[in-house]
C-alpha positions as CSV (number, residue, x, y, z in Angstrom):
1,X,-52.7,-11.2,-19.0
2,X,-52.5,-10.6,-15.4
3,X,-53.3,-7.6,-13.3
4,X,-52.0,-6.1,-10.3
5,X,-54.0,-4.2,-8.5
6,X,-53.0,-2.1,-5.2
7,X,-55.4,-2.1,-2.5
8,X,-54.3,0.2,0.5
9,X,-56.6,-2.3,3.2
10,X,-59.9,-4.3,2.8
11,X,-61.7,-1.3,3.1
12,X,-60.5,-0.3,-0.6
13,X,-61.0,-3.9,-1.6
14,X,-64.7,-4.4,-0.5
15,X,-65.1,-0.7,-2.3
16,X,-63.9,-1.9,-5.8
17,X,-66.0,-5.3,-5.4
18,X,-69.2,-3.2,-5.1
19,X,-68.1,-0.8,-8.1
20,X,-66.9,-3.5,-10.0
21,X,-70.1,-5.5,-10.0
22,X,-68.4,-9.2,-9.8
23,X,-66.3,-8.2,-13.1
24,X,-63.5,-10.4,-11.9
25,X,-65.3,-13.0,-10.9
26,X,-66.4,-13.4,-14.6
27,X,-63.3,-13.8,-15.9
28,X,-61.9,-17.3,-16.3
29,X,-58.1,-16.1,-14.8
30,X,-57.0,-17.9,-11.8
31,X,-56.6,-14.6,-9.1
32,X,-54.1,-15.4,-6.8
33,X,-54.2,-12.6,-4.0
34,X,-50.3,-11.7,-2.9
35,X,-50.5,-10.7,0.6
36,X,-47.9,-8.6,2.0
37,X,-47.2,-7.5,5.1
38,X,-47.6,-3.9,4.8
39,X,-47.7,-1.9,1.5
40,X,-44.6,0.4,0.2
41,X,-41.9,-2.0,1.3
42,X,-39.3,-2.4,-1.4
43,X,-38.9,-6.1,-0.4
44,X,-42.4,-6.5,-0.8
45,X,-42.8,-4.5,-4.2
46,X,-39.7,-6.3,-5.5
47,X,-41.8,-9.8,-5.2
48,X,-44.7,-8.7,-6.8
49,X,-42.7,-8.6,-9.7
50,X,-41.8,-11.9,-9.8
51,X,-45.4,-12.4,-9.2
52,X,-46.6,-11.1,-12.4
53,X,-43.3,-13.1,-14.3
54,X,-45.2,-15.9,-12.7
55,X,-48.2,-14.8,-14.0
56,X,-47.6,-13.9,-17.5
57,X,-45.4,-17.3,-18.3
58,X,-48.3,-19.2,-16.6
59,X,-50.9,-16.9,-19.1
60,X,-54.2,-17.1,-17.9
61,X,-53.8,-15.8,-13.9
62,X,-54.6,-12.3,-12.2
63,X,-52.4,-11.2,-9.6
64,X,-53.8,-9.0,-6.8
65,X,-50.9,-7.2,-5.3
66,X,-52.3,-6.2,-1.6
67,X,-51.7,-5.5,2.0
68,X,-52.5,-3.1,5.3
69,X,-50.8,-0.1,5.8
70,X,-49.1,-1.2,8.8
71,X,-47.2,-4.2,9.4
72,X,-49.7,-5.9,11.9
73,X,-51.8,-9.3,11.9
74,X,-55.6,-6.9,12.4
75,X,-54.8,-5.4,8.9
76,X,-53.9,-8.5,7.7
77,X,-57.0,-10.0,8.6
78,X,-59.4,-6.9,7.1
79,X,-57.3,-7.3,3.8
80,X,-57.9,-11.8,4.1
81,X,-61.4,-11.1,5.0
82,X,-61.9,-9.1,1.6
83,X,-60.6,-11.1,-0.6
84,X,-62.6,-13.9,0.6
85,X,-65.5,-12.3,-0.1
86,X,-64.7,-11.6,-3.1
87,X,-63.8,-15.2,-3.6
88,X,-60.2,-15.1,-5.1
89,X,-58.8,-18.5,-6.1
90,X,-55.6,-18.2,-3.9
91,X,-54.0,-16.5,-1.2
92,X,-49.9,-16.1,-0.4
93,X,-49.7,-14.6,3.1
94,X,-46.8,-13.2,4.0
95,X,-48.0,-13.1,8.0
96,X,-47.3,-10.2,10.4
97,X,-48.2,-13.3,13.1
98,X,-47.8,-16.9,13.1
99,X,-50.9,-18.0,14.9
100,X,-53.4,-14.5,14.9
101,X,-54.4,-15.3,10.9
102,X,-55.1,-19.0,11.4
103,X,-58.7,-18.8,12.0
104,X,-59.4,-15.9,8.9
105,X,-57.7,-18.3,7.0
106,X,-59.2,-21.2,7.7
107,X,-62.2,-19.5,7.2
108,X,-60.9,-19.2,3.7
109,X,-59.8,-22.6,3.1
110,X,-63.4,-23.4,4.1
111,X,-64.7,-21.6,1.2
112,X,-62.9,-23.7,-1.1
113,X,-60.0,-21.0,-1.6
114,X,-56.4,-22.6,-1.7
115,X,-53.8,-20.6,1.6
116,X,-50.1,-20.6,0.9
117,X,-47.8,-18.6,3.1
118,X,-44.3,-17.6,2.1
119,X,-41.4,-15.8,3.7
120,X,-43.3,-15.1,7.0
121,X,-45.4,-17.9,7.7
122,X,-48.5,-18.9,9.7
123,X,-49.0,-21.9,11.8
124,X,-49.7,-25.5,9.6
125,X,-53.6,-25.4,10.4
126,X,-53.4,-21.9,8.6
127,X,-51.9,-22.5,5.6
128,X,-51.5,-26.0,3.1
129,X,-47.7,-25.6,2.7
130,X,-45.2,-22.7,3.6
131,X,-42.4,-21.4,1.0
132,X,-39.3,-20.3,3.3
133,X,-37.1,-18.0,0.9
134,X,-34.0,-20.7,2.6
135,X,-33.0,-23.0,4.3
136,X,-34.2,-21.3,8.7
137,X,-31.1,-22.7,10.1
138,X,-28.8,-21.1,6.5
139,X,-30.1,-17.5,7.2
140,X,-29.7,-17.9,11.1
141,X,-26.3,-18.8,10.7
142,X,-25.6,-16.1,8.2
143,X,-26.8,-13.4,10.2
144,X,-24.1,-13.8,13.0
145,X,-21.5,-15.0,10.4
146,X,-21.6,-11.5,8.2
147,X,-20.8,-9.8,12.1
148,X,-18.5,-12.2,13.5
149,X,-16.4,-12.3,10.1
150,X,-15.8,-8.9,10.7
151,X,-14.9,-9.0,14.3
152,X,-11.9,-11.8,14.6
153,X,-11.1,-10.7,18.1
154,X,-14.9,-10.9,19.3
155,X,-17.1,-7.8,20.4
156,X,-20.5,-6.5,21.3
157,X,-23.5,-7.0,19.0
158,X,-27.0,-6.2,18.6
159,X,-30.3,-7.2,17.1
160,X,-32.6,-4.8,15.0
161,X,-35.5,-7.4,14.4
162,X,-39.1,-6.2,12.9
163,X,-42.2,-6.7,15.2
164,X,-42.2,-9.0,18.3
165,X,-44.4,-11.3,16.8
166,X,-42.7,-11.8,13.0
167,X,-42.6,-15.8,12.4
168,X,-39.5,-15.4,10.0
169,X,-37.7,-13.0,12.0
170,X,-38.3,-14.8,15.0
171,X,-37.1,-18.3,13.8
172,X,-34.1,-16.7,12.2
173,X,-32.8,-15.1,15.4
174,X,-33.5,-18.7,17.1
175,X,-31.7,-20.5,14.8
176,X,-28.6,-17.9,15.0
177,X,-29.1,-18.6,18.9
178,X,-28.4,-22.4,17.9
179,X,-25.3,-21.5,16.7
180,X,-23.2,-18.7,18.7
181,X,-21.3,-21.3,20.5
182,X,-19.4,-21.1,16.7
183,X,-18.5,-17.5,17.4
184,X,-16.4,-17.3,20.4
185,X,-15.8,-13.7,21.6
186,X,-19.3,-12.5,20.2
187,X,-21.8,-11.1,23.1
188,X,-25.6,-10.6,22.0
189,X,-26.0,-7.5,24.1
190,X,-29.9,-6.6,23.3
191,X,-32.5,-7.4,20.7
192,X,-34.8,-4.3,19.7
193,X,-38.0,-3.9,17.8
194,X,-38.7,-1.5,15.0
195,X,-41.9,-3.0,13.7
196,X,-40.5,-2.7,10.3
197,X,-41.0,1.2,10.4
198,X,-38.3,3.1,9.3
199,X,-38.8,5.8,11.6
200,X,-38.8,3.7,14.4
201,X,-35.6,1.0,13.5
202,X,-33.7,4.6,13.3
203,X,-34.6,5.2,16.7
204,X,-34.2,2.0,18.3
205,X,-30.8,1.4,16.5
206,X,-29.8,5.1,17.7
207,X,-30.6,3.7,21.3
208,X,-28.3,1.0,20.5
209,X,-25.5,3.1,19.9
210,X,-26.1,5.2,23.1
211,X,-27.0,2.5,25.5
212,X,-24.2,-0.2,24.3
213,X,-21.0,2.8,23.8
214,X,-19.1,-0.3,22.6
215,X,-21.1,-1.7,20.6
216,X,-19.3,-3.2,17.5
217,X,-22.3,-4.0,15.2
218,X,-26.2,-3.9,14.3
219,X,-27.9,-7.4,12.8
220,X,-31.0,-6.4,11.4
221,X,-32.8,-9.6,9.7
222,X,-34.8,-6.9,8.0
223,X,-34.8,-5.0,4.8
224,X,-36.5,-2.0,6.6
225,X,-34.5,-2.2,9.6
226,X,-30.8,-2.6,7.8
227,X,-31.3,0.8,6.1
228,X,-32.8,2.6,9.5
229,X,-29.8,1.5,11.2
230,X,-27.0,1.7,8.8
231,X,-28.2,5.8,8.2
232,X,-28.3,5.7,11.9
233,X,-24.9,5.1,12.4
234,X,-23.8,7.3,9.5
235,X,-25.7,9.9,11.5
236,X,-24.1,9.2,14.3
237,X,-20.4,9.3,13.2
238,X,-19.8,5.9,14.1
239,X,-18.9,4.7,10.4
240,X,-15.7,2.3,10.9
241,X,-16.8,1.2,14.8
242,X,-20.4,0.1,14.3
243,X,-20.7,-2.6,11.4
244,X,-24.4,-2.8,9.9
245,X,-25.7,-6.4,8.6
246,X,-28.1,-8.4,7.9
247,X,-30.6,-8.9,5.6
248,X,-31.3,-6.1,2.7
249,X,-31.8,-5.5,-0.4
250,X,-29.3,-4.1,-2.8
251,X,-30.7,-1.5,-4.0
252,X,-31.5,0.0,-0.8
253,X,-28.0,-1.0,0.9
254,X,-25.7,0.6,-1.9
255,X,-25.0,3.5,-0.5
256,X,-24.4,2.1,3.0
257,X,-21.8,-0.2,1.4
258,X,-20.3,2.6,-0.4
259,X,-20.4,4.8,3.1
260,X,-19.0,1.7,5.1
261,X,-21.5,1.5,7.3
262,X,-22.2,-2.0,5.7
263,X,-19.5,-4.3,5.2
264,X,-21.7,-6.9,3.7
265,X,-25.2,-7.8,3.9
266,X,-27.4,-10.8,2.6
267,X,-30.5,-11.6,1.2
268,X,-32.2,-14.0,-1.5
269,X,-33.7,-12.5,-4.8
270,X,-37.7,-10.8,-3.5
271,X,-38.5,-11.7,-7.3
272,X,-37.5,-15.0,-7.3
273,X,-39.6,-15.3,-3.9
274,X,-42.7,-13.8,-5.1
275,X,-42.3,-15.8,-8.0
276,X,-42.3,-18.7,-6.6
277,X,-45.4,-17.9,-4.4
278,X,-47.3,-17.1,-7.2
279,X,-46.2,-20.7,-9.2
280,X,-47.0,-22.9,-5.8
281,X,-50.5,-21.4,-5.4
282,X,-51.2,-21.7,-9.2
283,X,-50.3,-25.3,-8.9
284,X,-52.7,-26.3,-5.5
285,X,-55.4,-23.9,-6.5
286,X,-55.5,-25.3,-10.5
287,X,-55.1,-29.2,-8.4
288,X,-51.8,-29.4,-10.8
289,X,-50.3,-31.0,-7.2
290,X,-51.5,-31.2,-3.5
291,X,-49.5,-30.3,-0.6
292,X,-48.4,-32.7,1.9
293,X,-45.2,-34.2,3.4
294,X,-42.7,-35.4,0.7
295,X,-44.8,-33.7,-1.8
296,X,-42.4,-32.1,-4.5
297,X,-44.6,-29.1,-6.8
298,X,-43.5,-27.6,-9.6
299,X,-41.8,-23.6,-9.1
300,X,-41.5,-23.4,-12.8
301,X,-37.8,-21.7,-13.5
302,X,-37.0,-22.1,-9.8
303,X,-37.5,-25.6,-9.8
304,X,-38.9,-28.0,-7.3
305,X,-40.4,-27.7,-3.8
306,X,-40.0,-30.3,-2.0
307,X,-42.0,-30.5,1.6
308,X,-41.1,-31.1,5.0
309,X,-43.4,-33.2,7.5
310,X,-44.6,-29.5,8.7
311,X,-45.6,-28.4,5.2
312,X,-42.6,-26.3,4.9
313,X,-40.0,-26.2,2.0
314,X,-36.8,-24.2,1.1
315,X,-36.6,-22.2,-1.6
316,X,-32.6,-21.1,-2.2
317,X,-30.1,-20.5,0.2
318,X,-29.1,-17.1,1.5
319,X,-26.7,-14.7,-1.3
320,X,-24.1,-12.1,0.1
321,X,-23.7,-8.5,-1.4
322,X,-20.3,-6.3,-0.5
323,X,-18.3,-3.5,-2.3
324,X,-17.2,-6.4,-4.4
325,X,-20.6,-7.3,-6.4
326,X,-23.3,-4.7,-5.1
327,X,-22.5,-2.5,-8.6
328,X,-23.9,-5.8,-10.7
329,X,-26.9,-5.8,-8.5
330,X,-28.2,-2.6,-7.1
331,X,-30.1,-1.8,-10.2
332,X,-31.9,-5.2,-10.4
333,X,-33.6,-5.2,-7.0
């Protein structure tokens, strides 16, 4: 039977470990440790479920559900550092930075424990594979489709990314870049940060608005930052000239649907992701499989994972929500 336990930083961790007295350690569960990249995301909480569906079909793993406070790679590190002292089998990083957790983590690998990395990933010599929730060059295409679908005359838009240094968001936006020669008429006017703060994506995408007065719509390839900005432009009025997209999740982008803020929005199934995680560590940390280019390991109901030369492997493609389907799905997820 597994266990999630939520650990606001490494300082809580390394608290419980001396309370505890090595109880976990005595058990004979596999304890994968589920690293997010900050705690209270919906996204986030969303694939710790699929986690523990991992868990309890698998029957004899422990899932530690953790994460800083703040989506940045030094809390990230406290957290990594924690659990390797308290020598969990596995980790699944979801990384604030590509390269900043490589040497914490290979400080882990050293110690015999097996490093995964999944929706946000860390460089090769970090991790032993990477689990992208789809295909890089699927989601960057998406992102600029869901806007340019809605503006067959061309206009003005902007990017709402999360932190300057967020591997997934990052590649996405690249891979969109690969791509806008397919959109004719569609300017990039500005890509903003707002570090995956909901405070902050309000007020960057409220700059948007004021700084670009034309501005015809907001990409955010974030779940945090799709929500910030779609209640920004509600605020603002601009419902009907500012179109909000992106990447969300449907229970958070219901009522921006419903509003019109967002005429459509996409994003793969959290559970299914965290899921997924959970299997592909189970599987290198138990030696079921070993990573390595070609290698195809076993994601129990989500199938197979097959690897890339980089270590890297696709997990589903990319699903869109609008006023037609969000109903079916806002209560799932």
């Amino acid at each position: 039977m597994s266990i999630t336990r939520r650990l606001f930083g490494g300082a809580a961790l390394a608290a419980m470990m001396v309370a505890g007295g090595g109880a976990a350690q005595a058990q004979d569960n596999v304890r994968i440790a589920l690293v997010v990249k900050a705690l209270g995301i919906g996204f986030f909480e969303a694939a710790a479920k699929g986690a523990e569906e991992a868990a309890a079909e698998l029957g004899n793993v422990e899932i530690i559900y953790t994460g800083p406070t703040d989506t940045t790679a030094e809390g990230q590190i406290e957290v990594i550092n924690s659990l390797i002292a308290q020598q969990v089998d596995a980790i699944a990083v979801s990384a604030n930075d590509t390269d900043a957790l490589v040497p914490v983590l290979k400080k882990a690998m050293d110690r015999g424990i097996t490093v995964i990395s999944w929706d946000s990933g860390v460089a090769p010599e970090g991790r032993e594979l990477h689990l992208n929730p789809s295909s890089n060059a699927l989601i960057g295409n998406m992102i600029i489709k869901l806007a340019a679908d809605e503006l067959p005359d061309g206009g003005q838009v902007a990017l709402l990314s999360a932190t300057t240094t967020s591997t997934n968001q990052n590649t996405w936006i690249e891979e969109m870049n690969k791509v806008m020669g397919d959109y004719p008429g569609i300017e990039v006017v500005a890509t903003v940060y707002g570090d995956d703060l909901a405070d902050k994506s309000y007020r960057e995408a409220t700059g948007l608005m004021q700084t670009y007065p034309d501005l015809d719509a907001i990409i955010a390839p974030t779940s945090v930052g799709i929500v910030a900005a779609a209640r920004a432009v509600e605020d603002a009025g601009k419902v009907g000239e500012v179109n909000v997209t992106g990447l969300g999740l449907p229970s958070e982008m219901a009522g921006a649907i419903e509003s019109g803020a967002s005429k459509s929005f996409a994003i793969w199934n959290p559970i299914d992701l965290g899921y997924s995680a959970a299997y592909l560590a189970y599987e290198l940390a138990t030696d079921a499989a070993e990573a390595g280019p070609g290698a195809e390991i076993n994601m129990g109901r989500m199938g197979t994972l097959t690897l890339d030369d980089n270590g890297e492997g696709a997990m589903a493609d990319p699903f869109v929500y609008d006023a037609s389907n969000i109903e079916e799905f806002k209560s799932i997820f």
